[in-house]
C-alpha positions in Angstrom: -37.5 9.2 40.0 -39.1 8.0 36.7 -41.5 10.9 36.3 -37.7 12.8 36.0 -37.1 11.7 33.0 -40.4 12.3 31.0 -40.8 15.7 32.8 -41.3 18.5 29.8 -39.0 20.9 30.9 -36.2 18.3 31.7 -37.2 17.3 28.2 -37.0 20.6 26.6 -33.6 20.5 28.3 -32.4 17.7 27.4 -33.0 19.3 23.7 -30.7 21.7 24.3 -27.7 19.8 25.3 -28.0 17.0 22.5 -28.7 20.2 20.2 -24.9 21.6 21.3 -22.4 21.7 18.7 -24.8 20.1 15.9 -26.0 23.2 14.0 -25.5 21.4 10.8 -27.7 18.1 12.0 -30.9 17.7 9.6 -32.2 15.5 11.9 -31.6 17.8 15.0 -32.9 20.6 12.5 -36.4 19.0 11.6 -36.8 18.5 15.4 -36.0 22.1 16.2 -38.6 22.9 13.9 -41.4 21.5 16.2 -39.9 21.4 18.8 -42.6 22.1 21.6 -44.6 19.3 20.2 -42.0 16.9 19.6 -40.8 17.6 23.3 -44.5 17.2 24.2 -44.5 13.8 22.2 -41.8 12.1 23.7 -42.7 13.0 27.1 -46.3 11.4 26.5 -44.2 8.6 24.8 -41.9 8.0 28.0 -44.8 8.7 30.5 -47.1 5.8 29.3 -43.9 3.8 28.2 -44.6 3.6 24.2 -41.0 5.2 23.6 -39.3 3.3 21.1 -35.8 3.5 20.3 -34.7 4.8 16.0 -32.5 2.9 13.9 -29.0 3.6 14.8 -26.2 4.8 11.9 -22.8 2.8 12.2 -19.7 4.1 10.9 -15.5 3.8 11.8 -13.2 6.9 12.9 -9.7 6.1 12.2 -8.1 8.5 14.9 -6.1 8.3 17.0 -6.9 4.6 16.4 -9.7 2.7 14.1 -13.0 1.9 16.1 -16.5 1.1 15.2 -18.6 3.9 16.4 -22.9 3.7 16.8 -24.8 6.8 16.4 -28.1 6.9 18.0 -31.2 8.9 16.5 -31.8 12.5 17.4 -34.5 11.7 19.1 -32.8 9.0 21.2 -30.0 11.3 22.1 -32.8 13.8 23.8 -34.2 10.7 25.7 -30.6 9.7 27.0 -29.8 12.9 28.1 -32.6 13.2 30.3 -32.3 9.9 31.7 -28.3 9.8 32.1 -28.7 13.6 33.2 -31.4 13.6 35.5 -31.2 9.7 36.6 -28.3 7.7 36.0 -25.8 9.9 36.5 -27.1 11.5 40.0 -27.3 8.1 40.9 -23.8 6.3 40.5 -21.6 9.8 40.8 -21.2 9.2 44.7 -20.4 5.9 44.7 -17.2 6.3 42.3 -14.1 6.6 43.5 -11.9 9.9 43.3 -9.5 8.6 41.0 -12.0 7.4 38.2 -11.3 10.4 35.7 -13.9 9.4 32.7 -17.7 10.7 31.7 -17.8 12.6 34.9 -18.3 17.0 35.4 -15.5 18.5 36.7 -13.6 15.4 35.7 -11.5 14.4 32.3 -8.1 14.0 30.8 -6.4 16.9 32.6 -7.8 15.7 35.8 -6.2 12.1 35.6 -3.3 13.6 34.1 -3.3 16.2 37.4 -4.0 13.3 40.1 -0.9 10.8 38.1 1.7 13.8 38.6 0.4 14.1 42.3 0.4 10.1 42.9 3.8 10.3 41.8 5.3 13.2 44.1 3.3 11.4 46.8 5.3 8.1 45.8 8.5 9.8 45.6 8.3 11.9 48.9 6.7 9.4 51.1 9.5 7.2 50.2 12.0 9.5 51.3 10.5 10.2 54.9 10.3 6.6 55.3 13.9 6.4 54.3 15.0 9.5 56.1 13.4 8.4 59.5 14.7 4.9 59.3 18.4 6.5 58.8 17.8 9.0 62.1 16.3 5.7 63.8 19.2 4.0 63.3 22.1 6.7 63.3 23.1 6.4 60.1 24.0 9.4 58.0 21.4 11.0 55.9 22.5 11.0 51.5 21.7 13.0 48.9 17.9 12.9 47.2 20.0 11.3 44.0 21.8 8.8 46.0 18.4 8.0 47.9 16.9 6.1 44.8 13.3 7.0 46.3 12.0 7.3 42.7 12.2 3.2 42.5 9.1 1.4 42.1 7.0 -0.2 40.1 3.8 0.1 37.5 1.3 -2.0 36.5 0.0 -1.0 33.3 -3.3 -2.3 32.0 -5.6 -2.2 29.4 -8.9 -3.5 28.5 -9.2 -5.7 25.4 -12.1 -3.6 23.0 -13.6 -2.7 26.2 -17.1 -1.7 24.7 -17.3 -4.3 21.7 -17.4 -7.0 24.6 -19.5 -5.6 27.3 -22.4 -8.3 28.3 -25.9 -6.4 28.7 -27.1 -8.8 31.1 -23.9 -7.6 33.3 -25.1 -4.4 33.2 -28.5 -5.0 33.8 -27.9 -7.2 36.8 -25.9 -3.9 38.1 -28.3 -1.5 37.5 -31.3 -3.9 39.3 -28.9 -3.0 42.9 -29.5 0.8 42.0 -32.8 0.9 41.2 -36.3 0.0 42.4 -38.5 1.9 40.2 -39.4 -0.5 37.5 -40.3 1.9 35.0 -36.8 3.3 35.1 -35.4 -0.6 34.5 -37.9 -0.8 31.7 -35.9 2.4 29.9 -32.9 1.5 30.7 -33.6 -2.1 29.1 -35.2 -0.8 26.3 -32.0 1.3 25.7 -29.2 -1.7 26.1 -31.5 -3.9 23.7 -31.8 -1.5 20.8 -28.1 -2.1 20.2 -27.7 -4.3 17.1 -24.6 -5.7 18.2 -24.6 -9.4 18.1 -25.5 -11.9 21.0 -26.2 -9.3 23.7 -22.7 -8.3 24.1 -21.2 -5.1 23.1 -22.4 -1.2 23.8 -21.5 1.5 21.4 -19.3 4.3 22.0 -21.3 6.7 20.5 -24.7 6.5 23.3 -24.2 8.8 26.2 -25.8 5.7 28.4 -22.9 3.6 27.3 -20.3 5.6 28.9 -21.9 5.6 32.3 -23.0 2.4 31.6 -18.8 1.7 31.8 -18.8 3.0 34.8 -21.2 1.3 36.8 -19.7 -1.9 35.6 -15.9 -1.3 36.5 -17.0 0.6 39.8 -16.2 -2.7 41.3 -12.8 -3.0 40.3 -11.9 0.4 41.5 -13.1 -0.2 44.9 -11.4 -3.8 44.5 -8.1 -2.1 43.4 -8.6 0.8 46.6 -10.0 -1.1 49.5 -8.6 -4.4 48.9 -5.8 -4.6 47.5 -4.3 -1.4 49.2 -3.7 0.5 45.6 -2.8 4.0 46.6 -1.5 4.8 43.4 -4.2 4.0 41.3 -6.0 5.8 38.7 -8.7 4.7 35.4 -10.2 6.5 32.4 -12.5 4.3 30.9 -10.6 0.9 30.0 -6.9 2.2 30.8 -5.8 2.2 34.0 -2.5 1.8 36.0 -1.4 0.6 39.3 2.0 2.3 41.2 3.9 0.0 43.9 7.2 -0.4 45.0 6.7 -4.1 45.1 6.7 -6.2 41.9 5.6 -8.7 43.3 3.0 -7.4 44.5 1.7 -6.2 41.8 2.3 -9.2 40.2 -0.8 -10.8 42.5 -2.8 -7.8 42.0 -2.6 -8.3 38.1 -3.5 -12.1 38.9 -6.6 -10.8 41.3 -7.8 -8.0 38.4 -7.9 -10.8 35.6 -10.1 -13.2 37.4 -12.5 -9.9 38.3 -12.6 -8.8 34.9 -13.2 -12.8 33.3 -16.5 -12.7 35.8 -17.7 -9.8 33.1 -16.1 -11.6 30.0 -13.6 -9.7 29.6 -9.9 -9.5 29.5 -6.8 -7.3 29.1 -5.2 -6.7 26.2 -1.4 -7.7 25.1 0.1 -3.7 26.4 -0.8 -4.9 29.8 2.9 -4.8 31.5 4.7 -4.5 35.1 7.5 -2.4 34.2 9.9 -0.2 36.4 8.5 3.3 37.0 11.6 4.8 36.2 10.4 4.3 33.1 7.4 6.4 32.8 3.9 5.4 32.2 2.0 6.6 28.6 -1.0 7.4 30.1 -3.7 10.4 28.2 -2.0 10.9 25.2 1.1 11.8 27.7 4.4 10.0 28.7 5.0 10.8 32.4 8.1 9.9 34.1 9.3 11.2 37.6 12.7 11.5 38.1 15.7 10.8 40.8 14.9 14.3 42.0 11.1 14.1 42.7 10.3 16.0 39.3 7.6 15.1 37.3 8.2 15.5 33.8 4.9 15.0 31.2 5.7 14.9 27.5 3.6 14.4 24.6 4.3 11.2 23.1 6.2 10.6 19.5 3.1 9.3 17.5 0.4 12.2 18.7 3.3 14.9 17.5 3.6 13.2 14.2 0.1 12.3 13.5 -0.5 16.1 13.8 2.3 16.7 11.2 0.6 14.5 8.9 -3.3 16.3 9.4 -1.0 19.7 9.4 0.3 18.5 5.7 -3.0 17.1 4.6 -4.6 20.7 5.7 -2.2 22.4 4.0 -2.7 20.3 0.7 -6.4 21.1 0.4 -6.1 24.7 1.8 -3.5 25.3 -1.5 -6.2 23.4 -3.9 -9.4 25.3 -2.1 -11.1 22.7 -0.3 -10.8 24.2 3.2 -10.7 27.5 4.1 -7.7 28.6 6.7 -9.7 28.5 9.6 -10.2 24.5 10.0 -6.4 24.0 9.9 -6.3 26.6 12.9 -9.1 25.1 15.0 -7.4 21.6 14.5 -3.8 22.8 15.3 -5.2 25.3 17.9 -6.9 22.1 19.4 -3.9 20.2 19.8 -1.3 22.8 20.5 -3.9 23.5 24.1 -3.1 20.1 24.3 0.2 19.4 24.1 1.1 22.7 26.5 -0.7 21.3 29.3 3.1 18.9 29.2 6.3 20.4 29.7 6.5 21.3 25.5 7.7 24.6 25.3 10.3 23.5 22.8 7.7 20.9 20.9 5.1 23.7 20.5 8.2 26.5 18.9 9.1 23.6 16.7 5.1 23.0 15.6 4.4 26.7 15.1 7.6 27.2 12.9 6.3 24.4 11.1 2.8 25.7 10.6 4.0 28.8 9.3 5.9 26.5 6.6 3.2 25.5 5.6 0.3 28.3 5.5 3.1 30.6 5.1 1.8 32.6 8.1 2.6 32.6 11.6 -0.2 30.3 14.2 -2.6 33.0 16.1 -5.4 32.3 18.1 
């Protein structure tokens, strides 16, 4: 499998895809320059195992929340895409579960968003049955969906505390020695969890492509834990947020009990928006608030803050458009961007309201 990675034309590849969307890079640009015999230098490099890893650039984002991010060389990013792409990723895909939505093809937030709604008509109409044939059972008179209260239940809501900051690279390696036997792939996969420069061997930036699969390899577990074991059918993660769907609180209770002890075997714990709280409620969930009503309807709404953090950018755009600092077509790409996203909700009314507002601002109407 090893001699997949250091392969020239997975190489040259694996160019291409860290290349994508980085047309301004100067580092990507002095390696596009020479870009046969830089291709034909790291696969020497990875063949005879001299590949080192670059100096990696640290800086924070502040949206939709403040985190430290870790940027890897170019050069790095062309050797973890042909090792995530042609190795890791082939290699733990099958063994995920269906409802692990993160770093995956064919996967994402509309996905998760997509199997929550279903999970939730499943809950709602396999309540109902159950209700329904116990009435028939028992001759008692069949009542309205309303009066049926099949939308009851509970959620367990959980998060991960800085999920990333605190993941132990011995966990990882120790789960990635049960994958592999080749020992030259260990010895890249080492060589990339030890070039992070976070302290004490703990902690993988966000930034590295390995990282990501990396997170799922270690929470794999818990999934099948959540699944197999504790009898989860509504169950669903994206990354370090997850949520569990019973009609038993206490229940869940236990299962919360059972997932903390898993998670303090890694070192690490869930955060203080970890709840149980009625599912009548609705769960925020992808950038989302999805609640299912007495009916069986699912509604999904884009929640408060995204809508007015967009207001704010909008203004801020607007601002420096007026003074000539950006030109009209980065406050369309960024509105454009989040309008796709908010309509994938039941928004038709939020997205009138945001386009009337954008043409307050630019004084023109939103196109495309």
């Amino acid at each position: 499998m090893y001699d997949s990675i250091y392969n020239f034309s997975n190489i040259k590849r694996a160019f291409y895809s860290a290349r994508h969307r980085k047309l301004n890079n100067p580092s990507a640009n002095r390696f596009e320059i020479n870009m046969l015999s830089e291709c034909v230098r790291l696969s020497d490099e990875l063949r005879y195992k001299k590949y080192t890893t670059g100096k990696s650039t640290k800086f924070k984002v502040y949206y939709p929340k403040e985190r430290d991010i870790e940027s890897s060389t170019f050069q790095d990013k062309v050797v973890q895409h042909s090792y995530c792409d042609n190795v890791l990723y082939p290699t733990i895909c099958n063994r995920l579960i269906y409802d692990n939505f993160a770093s995956q093809y064919g996967k994402g937030t509309r996905f998760g968003l997509d199997r929550l709604k279903r999970q939730l008509r499943h809950y709602f109409f396999s309540n109902k049955a159950e209700a329904e044939k116990y009435r028939k059972e028992n001759g008692l008179p069949l009542v309205s969906v309303e009066e049926g209260h099949y939308a009851d239940g509970w959620i367990l809501k959980c998060d991960i505390r800085k999920f990333f900051a605190h993941i132990d690279h011995e966990a990882v390696k120790e789960k990635l020695k049960k994958l592999f036997v080749d020992t030259d792939i260990k010895w890249l996969s080492d060589t990339i969890i030890d070039s992070v420069s976070i302290s004490d061997g703990v902690g993988l930036p966000i930034g590295y492509q390995s990282s990501q699969l990396y997170a799922l390899v270690l929470l794999n577990g818990l999934d099948h834990l959540v699944k197999e074991k504790l009898h989860i059918k509504g169950y669903g993660r994206y990354v370090d947020d997850f949520y569990l769907i019973h009609k038993d609180k206490k229940h869940l209770q236990k299962c919360l009990v059972i997932i903390r002890d898993y998670l303090s075997e890694y070192g690490l714990e869930l955060n203080e928006k970890t709840q149980i709280f009625p599912l009548r409620n609705g769960i925020d969930f992808l950038g989302f608030h999805t609640y299912l009503t007495d009916t069986g309807k699912v509604i999904c709404k884009v929640r408060k803050r995204s809508k007015d953090n967009m207001k704010r950018k909008m203004k801020k755009y607007a601002k420096d458009y007026k003074a000539g600092l950006i030109s009209i077509e980065k406050a369309r790409l960024s509105y454009g961007g989040w309008r796709a996203h908010a309509s994938y909700g039941n928004t038709h009314h939020l997205i009138q309201d945001m386009d009337r507002y954008y043409e307050k601002l630019f004084g023109e109407p939103f196109t495309y």
